[in-house]
C-alpha positions in Angstrom: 98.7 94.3 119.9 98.8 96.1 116.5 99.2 95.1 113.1 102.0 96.6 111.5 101.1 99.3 108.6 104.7 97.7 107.2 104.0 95.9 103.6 107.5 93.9 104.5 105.2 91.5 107.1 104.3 89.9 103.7 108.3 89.2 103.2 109.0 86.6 105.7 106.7 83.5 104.8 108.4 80.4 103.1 106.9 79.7 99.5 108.2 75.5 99.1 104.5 75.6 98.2 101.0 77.1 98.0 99.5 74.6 100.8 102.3 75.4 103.0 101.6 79.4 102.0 98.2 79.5 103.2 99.1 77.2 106.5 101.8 79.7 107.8 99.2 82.7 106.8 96.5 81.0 108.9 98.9 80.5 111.6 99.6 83.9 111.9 96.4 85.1 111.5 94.9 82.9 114.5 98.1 83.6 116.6 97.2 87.2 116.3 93.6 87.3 117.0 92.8 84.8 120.2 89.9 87.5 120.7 88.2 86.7 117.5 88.8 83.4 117.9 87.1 83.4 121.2 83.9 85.3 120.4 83.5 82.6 117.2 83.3 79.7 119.5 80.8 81.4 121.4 78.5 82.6 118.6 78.5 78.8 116.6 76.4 78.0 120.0 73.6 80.2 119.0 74.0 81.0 115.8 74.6 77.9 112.8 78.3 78.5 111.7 78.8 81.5 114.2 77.5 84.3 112.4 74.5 85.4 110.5 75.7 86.5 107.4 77.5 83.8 105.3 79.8 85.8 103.0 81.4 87.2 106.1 82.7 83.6 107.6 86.2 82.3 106.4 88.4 80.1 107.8 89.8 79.2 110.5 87.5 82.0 112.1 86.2 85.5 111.0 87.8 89.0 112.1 85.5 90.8 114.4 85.5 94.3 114.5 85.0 96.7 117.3 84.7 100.0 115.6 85.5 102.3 112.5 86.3 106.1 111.6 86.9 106.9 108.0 88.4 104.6 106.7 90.2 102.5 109.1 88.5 99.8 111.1 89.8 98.4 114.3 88.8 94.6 115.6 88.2 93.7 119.0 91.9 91.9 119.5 93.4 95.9 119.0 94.6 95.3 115.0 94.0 98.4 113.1 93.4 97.8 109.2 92.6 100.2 106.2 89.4 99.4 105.0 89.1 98.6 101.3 85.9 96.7 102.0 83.7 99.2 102.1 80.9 96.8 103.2 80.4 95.5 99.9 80.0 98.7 98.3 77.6 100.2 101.1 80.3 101.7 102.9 80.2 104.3 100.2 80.7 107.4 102.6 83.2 105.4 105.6 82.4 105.0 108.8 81.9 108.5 110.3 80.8 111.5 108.1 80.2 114.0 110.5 76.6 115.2 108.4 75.2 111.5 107.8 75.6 110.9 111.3 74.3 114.2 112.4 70.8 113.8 110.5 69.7 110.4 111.3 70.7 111.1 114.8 68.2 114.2 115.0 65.8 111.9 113.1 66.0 109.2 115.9 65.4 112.0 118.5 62.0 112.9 117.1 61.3 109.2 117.3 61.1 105.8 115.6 58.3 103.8 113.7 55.9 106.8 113.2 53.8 104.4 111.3 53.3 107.1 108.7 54.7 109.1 105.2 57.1 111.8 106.3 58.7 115.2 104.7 61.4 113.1 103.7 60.1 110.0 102.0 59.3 112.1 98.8 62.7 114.5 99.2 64.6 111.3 99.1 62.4 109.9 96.2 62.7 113.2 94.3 66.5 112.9 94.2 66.1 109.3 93.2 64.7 110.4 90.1 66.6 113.2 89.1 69.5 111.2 89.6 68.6 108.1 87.9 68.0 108.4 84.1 65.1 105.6 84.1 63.6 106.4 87.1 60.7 108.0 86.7 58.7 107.1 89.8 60.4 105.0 92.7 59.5 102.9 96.0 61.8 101.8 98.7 62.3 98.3 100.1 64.7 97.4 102.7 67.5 95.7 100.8 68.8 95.8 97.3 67.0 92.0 97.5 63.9 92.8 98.4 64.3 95.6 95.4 65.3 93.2 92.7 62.3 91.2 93.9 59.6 94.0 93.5 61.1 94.9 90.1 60.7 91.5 89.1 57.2 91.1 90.3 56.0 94.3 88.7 57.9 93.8 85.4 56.3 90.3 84.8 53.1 91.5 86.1 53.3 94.2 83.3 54.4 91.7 80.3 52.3 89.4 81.6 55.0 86.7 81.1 55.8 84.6 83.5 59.7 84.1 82.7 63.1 85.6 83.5 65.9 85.5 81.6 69.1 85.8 84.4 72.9 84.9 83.7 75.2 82.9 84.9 77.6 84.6 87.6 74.9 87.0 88.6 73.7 87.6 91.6 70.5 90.3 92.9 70.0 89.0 96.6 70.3 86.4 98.6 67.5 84.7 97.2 68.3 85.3 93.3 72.0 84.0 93.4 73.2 82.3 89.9 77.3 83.0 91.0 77.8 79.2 90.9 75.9 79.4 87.2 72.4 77.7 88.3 70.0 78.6 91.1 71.4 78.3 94.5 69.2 76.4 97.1 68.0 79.6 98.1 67.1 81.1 95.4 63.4 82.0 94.7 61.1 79.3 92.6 60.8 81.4 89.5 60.3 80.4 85.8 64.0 81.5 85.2 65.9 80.7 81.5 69.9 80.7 82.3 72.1 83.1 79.3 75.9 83.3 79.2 76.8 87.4 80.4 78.0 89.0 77.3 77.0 86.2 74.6 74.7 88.1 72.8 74.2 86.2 69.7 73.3 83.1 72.2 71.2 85.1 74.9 68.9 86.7 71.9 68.4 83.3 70.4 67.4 82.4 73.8 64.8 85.4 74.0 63.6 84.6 70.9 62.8 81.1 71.2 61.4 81.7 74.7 59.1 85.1 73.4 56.0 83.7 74.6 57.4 82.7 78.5 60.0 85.3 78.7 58.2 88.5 80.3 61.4 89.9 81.9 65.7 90.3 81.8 67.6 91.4 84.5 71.5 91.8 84.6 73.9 93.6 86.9 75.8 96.3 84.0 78.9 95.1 85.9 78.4 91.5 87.8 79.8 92.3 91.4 80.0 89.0 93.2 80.1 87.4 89.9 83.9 89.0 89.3 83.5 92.3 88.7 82.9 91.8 85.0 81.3 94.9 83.3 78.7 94.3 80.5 80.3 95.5 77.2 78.4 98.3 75.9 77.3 96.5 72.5 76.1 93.3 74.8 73.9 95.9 76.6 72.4 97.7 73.8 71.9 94.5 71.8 69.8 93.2 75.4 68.1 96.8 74.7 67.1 96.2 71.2 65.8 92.6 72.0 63.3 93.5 74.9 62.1 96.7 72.5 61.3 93.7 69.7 59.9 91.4 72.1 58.1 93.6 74.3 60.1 92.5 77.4 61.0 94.4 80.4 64.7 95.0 81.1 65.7 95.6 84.2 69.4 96.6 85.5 70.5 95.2 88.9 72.4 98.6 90.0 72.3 97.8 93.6 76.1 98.0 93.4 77.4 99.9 90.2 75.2 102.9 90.3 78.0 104.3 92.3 80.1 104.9 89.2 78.1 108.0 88.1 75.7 110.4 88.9 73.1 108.0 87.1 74.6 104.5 87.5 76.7 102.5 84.8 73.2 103.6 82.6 74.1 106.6 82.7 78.3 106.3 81.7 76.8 103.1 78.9 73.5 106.0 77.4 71.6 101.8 77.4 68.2 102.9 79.7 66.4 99.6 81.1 63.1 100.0 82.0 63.4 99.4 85.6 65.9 99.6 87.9 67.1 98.2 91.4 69.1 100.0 93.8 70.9 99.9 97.7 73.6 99.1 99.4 74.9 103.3 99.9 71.9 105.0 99.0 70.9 106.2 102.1 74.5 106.9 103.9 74.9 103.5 105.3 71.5 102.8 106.7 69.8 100.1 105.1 67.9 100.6 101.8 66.9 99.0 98.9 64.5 101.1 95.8 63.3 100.1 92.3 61.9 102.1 90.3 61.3 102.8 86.5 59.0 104.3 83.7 55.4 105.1 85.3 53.9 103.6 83.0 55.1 99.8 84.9 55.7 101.9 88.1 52.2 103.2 88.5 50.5 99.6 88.5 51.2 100.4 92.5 49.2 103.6 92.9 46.6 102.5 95.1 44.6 105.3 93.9 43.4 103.2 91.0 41.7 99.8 91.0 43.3 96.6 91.2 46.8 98.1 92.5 49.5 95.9 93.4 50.0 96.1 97.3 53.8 96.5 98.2 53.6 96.8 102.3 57.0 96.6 104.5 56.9 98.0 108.2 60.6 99.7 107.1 60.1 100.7 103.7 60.4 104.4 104.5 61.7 104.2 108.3 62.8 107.6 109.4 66.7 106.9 109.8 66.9 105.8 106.2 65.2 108.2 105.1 67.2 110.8 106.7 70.6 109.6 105.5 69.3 109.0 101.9 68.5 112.7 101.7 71.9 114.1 103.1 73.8 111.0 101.2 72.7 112.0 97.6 71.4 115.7 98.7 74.6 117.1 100.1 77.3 114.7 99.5 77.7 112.3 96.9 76.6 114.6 93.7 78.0 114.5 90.3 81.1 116.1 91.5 81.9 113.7 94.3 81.1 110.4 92.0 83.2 111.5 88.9 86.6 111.9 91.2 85.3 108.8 92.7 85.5 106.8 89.7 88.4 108.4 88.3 90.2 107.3 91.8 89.2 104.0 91.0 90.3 103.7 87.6 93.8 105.0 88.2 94.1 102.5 91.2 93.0 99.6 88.8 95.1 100.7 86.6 98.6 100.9 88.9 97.9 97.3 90.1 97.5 96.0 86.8 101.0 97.3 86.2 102.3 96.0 89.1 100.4 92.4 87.8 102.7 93.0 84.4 105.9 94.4 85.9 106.0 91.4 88.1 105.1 88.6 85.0 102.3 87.1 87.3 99.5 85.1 86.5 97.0 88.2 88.0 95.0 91.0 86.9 92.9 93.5 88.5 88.8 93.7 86.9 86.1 95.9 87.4 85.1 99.5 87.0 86.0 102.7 88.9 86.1 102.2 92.9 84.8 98.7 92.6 88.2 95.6 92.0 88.7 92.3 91.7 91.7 90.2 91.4 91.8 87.2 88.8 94.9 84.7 89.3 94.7 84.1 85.9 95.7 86.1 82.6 93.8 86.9 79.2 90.3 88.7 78.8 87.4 88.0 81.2 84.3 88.1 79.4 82.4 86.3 82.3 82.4 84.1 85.1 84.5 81.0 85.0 85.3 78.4 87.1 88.1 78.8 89.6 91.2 76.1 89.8 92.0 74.4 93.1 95.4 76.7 92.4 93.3 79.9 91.7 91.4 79.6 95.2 94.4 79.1 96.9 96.1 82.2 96.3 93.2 84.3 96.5 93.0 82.8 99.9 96.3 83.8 100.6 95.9 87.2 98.5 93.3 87.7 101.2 95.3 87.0 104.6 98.3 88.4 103.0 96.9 91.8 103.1 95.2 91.3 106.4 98.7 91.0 107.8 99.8 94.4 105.6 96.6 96.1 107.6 94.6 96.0 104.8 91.0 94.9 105.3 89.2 93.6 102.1 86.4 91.2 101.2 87.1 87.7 101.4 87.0 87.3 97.9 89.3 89.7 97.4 87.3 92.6 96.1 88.1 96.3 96.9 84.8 98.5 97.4 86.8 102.1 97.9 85.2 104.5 100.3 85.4 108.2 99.8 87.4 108.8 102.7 90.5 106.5 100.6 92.3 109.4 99.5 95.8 109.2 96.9 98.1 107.8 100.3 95.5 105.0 101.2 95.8 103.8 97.3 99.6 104.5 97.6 99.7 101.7 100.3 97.6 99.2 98.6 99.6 99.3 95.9 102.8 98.7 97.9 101.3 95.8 99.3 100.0 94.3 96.4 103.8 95.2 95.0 105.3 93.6 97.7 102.8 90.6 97.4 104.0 89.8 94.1 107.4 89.9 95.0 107.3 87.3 97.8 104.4 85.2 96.3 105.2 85.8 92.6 106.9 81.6 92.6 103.8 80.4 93.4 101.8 82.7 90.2 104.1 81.6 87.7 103.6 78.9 85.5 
């Protein structure tokens, strides 16, 4: 079967309630995917909870996909969906551009694991820098979290202060998570002090009282799983001010946001951490992480000099990421390419937040450029709050709403746009979220 393209699938649900909502849109949803629904028993009998990467299980079973060009993905039961996913903001460049897939290809027919420095390690790096206003000298990791990890190790190692300032809502890995505003289970044993994201009288109170433990700060300049919140510029240049009086080292988690420019939110802001962390579609889709910062912190790695910090990983500079990170920032994604990006964003978030009004909702639309998040609430969003049993629910039903309008998004409802999204995809988004409203709009009024 296929999933109708139609918005007016949405138009046919009952609303007597929000319970009953979600129940008909889960009934739907497993009535159309018996595939899915198969393969998930089969993986929870290897794998704890069927799958091996949390944020992609929902209930009553993850979609499983088979395949995806440009923008459209297609799961293995034969539904076809837009994709305003964008893996989480990696999926920067879609799922088939012709010249990524063309270079790491020849790079895997020269061969893999050469064990060695290549031509392209330092290309890649030297784009990095250019690109990247306080990057002066970088290294690659595998993930954005192995990234925010090195940054952190070097940074502390340079203050020689033990302590991290982090906010609540943030999160730079799976193992530096403060979304549920404390330390997960997961997350790394570090000395870590815990700041409210743009309180800045309260988080430079915090730095000062802490001067002597706190050796390092590190904030996303938009919080991604955290709600897409951006920083306000004065919150960020008052963060800039403090390390520069307190000798700490700032570091800016743009693993995600340093899509929005040629240089990153640090660039579009003119506030220049000290460090910075990158990933997710740096190197065309293949995986990446890089920090990287003044040389002056950077260099404590040159193992040229005595008493260098050692920073090994087998597939730090493996040959297919460094293949598509050259052509990804090289050949595609210059200044160019990331200002329409952003500006495609903004005039999408935009439209939806005048659908939100039009309709007299309890929903807005947050975040910057090609990176959105709906809110089921109204008034300003200054950080992350705690969601209402109510609020949950119609994301949940936000989410498998648009699953039944073809529209393939992040659980938790935020859009990551891929380059391939062009005016008509954003057209159709809009129309669905439209035609949400209108069906759903008893159950997000007061």
């Amino acid at each position: 079967m296929s999933t109708s393209t139609s918005t007016s699938t949405a138009a046919a649900p009952r609303n007597s309630d929000l319970d009953t909502a979600i129940a008909e849109a889960h009934e739907r949803y497993t009535a159309a995917r018996p595939k899915s629904a198969a393969l998930h028993q089969k993986a929870k009998m290897v794998m704890p909870g069927g799958n091996t990467r949390s944020n992609l299980y929902y209930a009553p079973f993850p979609t499983a996909m088979a395949g995806g060009k440009g923008c459209t993905v297609n799961d293995i039961d034969g539904n076809a969906y837009l994709d305003l996913c964008g893996e989480y903001t990696a999926g920067l460049f879609g799922h088939s551009e012709t010249r990524i897939l063309e270079r790491v290809q020849a790079a895997v027919g020269r061969g893999i694991g050469l064990a060695a420095v290549g031509e392209n390690e330092p290309a890649f790096a030297a784009l990095v820098c250019a690109r990247f206003p306080s990057i002066e000298k970088v290294r690659f990791t595998n993930s954005g979290t192995e990234a925010n990890m090195m940054a952190l190790t070097v940074a502390r190692h340079h203050s020689k202060r033990a302590g991290v300032l982090v906010f609540r809502g943030g999160y730079h890995g799976s193992v530096l998570t403060f979304t549920s505003g404390a330390p997960s289970a997961m997350t790394v044993p570090m000395d870590f002090v815990m700041a409210d994201y743009n309180d800045l009288d309260g988080t430079v109170a915090l730095l000062r009282e802490h001067k002597d433990r706190i050796g390092a700060v590190i904030l996303e300049p938009m919080q991604g799983s955290g709600g897409c919140i951006p920083a306000t510029v004065p919150f960020l240049k008052g963060l800039r001010a403090a390390c520069d009086e307190l000798a700490m080292v700032l570091i800016f988690d743009e693993v995600m946001t340093s899509r929005h420019s040629s240089g990153g939110l640090q660039k579009l802001t003119g506030v220049i951490p000290d460090l910075t962390a990158l990933g997710k579609y740096l190197a065309g889709g293949m995986n990446i992480g890089a920090f990287g910062g003044k040389a002056a912190i950077m260099d404590a790695f040159d193992a040229t000099q005595p008493g260098a910090l050692v920073h090994a990983g087998t597939f730090n500079n493996n040959v297919l990421s460094m293949a598509g990170g050259v052509v990804a920032l090289g050949e595609i994604f210059d200044g160019a390419a990331a200002e329409a990006h952003y500006q495609k964003g903004e005039r999408l978030r935009t439209r939806l937040n005048e659908i939100a009004q039009k309709h007299r909702v309890s929903l807005q639309f947050t975040g910057i450029g090609s990176m959105i998040q709906p809110h089921f609430r109204t008034g300003e969003l200054l950080r992350r709050y705690s969601a209402s049993a109510n609020e949950e629910g119609l994301l949940e039903l936000f989410f498998f709403d648009m699953l039944q309008a073809g529209i393939y998004l992040a659980r938790r409802g935020m859009v990551a746009m891929s380059l391939p999204v062009g005016e008509a995809e954003c057209d159709r988004f809009v129309a669905a979220v439209d035609a949400f409203c209108t069906t759903r709009g008893p159950l997000m009024r007061a």
